[in-house]
Legacy VTK file of the C-alpha trace (Angstrom):
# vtk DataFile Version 3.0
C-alpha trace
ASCII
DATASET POLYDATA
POINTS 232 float
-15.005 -27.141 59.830
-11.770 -25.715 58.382
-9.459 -24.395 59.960
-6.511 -22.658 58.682
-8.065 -19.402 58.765
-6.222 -18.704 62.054
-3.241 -16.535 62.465
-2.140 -18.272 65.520
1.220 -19.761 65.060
1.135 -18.676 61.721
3.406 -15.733 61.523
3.400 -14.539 58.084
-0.398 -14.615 57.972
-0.835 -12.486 60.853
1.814 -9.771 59.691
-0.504 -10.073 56.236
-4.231 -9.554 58.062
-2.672 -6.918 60.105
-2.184 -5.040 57.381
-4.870 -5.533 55.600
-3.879 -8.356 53.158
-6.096 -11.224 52.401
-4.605 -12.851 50.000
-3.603 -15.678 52.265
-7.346 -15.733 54.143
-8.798 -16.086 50.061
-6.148 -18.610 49.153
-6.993 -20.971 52.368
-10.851 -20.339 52.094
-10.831 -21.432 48.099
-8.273 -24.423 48.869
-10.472 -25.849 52.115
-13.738 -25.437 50.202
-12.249 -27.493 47.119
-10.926 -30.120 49.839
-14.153 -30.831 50.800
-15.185 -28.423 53.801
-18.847 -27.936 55.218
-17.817 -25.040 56.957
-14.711 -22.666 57.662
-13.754 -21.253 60.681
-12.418 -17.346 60.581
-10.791 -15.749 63.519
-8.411 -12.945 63.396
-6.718 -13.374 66.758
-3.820 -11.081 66.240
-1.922 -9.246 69.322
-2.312 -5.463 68.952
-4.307 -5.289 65.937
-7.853 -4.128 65.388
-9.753 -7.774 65.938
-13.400 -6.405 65.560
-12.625 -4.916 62.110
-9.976 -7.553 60.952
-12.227 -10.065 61.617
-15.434 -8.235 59.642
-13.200 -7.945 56.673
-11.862 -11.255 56.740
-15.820 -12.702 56.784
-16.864 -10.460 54.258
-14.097 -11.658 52.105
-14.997 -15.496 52.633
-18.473 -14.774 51.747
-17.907 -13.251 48.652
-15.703 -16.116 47.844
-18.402 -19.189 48.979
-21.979 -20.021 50.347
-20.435 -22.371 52.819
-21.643 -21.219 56.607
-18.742 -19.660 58.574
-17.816 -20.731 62.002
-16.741 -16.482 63.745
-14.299 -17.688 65.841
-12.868 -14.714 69.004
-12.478 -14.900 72.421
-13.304 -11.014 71.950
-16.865 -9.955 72.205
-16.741 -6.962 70.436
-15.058 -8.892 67.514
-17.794 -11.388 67.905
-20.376 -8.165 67.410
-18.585 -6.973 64.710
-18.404 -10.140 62.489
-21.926 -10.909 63.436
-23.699 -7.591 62.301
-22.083 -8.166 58.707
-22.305 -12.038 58.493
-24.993 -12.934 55.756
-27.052 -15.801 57.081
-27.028 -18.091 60.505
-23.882 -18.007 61.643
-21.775 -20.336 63.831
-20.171 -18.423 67.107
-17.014 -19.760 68.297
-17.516 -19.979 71.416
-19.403 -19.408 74.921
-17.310 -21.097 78.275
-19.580 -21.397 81.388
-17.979 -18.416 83.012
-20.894 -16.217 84.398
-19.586 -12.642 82.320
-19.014 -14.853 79.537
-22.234 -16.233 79.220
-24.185 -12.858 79.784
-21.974 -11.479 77.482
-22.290 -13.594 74.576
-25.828 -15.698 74.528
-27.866 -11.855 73.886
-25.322 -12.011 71.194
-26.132 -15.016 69.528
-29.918 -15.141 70.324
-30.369 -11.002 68.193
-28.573 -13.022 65.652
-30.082 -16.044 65.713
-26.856 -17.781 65.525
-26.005 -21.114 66.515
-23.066 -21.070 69.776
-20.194 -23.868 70.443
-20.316 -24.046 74.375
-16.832 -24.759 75.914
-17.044 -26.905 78.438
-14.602 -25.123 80.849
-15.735 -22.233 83.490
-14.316 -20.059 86.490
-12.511 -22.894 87.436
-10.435 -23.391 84.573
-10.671 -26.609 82.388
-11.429 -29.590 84.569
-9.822 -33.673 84.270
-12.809 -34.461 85.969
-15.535 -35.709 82.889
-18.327 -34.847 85.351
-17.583 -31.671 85.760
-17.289 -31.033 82.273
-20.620 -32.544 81.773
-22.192 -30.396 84.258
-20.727 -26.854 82.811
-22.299 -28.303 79.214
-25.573 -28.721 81.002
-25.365 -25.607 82.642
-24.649 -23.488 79.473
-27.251 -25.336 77.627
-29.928 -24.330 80.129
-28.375 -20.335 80.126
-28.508 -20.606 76.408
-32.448 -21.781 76.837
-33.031 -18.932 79.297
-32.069 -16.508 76.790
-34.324 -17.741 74.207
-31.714 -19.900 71.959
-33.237 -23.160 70.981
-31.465 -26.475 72.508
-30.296 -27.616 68.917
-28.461 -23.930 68.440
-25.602 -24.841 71.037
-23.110 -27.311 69.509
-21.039 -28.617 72.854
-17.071 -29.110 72.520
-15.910 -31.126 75.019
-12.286 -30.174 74.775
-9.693 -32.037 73.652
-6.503 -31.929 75.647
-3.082 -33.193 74.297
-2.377 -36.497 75.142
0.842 -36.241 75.473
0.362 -33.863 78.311
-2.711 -35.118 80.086
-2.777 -39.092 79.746
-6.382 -39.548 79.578
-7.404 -36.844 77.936
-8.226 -39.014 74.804
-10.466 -41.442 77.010
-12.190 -38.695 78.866
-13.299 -36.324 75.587
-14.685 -39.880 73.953
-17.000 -40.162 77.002
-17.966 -36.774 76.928
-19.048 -36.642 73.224
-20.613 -40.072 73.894
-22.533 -38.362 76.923
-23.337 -34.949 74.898
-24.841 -37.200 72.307
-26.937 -40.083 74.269
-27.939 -37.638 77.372
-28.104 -34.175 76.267
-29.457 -35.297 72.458
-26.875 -32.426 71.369
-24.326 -32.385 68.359
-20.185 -31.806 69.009
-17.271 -30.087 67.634
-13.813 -29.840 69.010
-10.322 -29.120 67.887
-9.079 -33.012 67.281
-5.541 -32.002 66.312
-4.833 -30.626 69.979
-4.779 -34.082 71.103
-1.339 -34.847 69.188
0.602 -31.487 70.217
4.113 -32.221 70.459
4.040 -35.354 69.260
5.263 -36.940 66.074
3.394 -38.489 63.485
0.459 -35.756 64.108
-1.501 -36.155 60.913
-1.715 -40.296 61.730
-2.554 -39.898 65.336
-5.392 -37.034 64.413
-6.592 -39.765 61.862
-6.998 -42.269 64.246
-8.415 -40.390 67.150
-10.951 -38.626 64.348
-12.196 -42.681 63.607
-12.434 -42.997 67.148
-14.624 -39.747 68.249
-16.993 -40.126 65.352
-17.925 -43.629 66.569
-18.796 -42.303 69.764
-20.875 -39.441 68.216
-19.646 -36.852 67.542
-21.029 -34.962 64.823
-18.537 -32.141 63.506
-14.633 -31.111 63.715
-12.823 -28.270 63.871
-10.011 -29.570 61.224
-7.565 -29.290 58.354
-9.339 -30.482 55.386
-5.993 -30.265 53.545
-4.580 -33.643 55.065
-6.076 -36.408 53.300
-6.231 -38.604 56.177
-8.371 -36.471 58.503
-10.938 -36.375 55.061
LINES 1 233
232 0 1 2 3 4 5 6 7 8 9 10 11 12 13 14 15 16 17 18 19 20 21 22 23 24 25 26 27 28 29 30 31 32 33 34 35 36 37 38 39 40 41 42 43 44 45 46 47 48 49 50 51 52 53 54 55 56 57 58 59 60 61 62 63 64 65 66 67 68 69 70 71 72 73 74 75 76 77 78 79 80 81 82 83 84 85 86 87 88 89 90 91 92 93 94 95 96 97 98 99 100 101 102 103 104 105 106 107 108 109 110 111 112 113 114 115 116 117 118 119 120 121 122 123 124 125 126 127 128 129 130 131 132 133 134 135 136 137 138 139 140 141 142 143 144 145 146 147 148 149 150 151 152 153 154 155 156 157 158 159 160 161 162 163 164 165 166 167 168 169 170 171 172 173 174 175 176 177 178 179 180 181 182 183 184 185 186 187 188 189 190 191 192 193 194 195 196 197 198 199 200 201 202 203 204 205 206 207 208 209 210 211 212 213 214 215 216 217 218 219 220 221 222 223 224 225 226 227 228 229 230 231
């Protein structure tokens, strides 16, 4: 799953969306498809700026661009709304966390849609060290998602991937957890594996590496930058 379009830490393409220019969002789309994407991630995360309509632009754009699937990607339910009423097919929502108004919030979302959901597996209490309790808000949003009528294989679990460099075992404990989403749950996984090198050097090696390590314990998708030939 692609990821560049994101205007997070990316200052001149947020200034550009905000105002209503895609030329960046088309450039990054047509480069990440022609590197080999399955998917793209689109999220229009800018401070201030109109999100729901941003975003609805921004997907309308990628679609007329390529049939890969797109990955709507806001922490925003009314953006989430928005980019689902003019997505054209099933479309990936990024994401649902295992807080209660979260969850009632978005599922009725995804199920009118019949979209597939990434549940987060972090809730009220924040995101957890514990690989238990990470397991058990997965579980817990898998069986809300079921309640609401969204089939099992429609939630895609992320496990969350922590930097290393700030949480010491956050590396060991996300390799368990896509090992346990896979063997116990029979579900497929997605997370961000750059996270796990912020602030460190050599990024693009370490993201290699760890990428070789979480696809031998299962898991099944990434949220990525298909630009860097190593992570492809």
């Amino acid at each position: 799953i692609g990821e560049r379009i994101n205007p997070t830490g990316r200052k001149l393409l947020a200034a550009e969306m905000a105002e209503g220019d895609y030329s960046r969002v088309e450039s990054d789309a047509l480069a990440q498809v022609e590197a080999g994407a399955h998917m793209l991630d689109v999220n229009a995360g800018i401070p201030m700026a109109d999100e729901p309509r941003i975003l609805a632009e921004a997907i309308q754009l990628v679609q007329s661009l390529t049939n890969v699937p797109l990955s709507i990607d806001s922490s925003i339910v009314e953006a989430l709304e928005s980019g689902l009423a003019v997505y054209k097919g099933k479309a990936l929502v990024n994401s649902v966390t295992g807080e209660e108004e979260r969850l009632e919030s978005v599922l009725p979302l995804v199920k009118k849609h019949g979209a597939v959901v990434v549940a987060i597996c972090n809730d009220e209490e924040g995101i957890s060290e514990d690989v238990e309790k990470r397991f058990a808000v997965a579980k817990k949003i898998v069986e809300r998602a079921v309640d609401h009528g969204i089939p099992r294989e429609d939630v895609v679990v992320d496990p969350l991937v922590m930097p290393v460099g700030a949480v010491g075992n956050s590396g060991k404990a996300a390799l368990t957890l896509v090992r346990r989403i896979r063997e116990e749950l029979k579900l497929n996984t997605t997370c961000g594996a750059s996270n796990v090198s912020f602030g460190l050097p050599n990024r693009v090696e370490l993201n290699g590496a760890f990428m070789s390590m979480l696809i031998g314990a299962g898991l099944t998708s990434a949220i990525v930058n298909p630009l860097h030939p190593e992570i492809m």
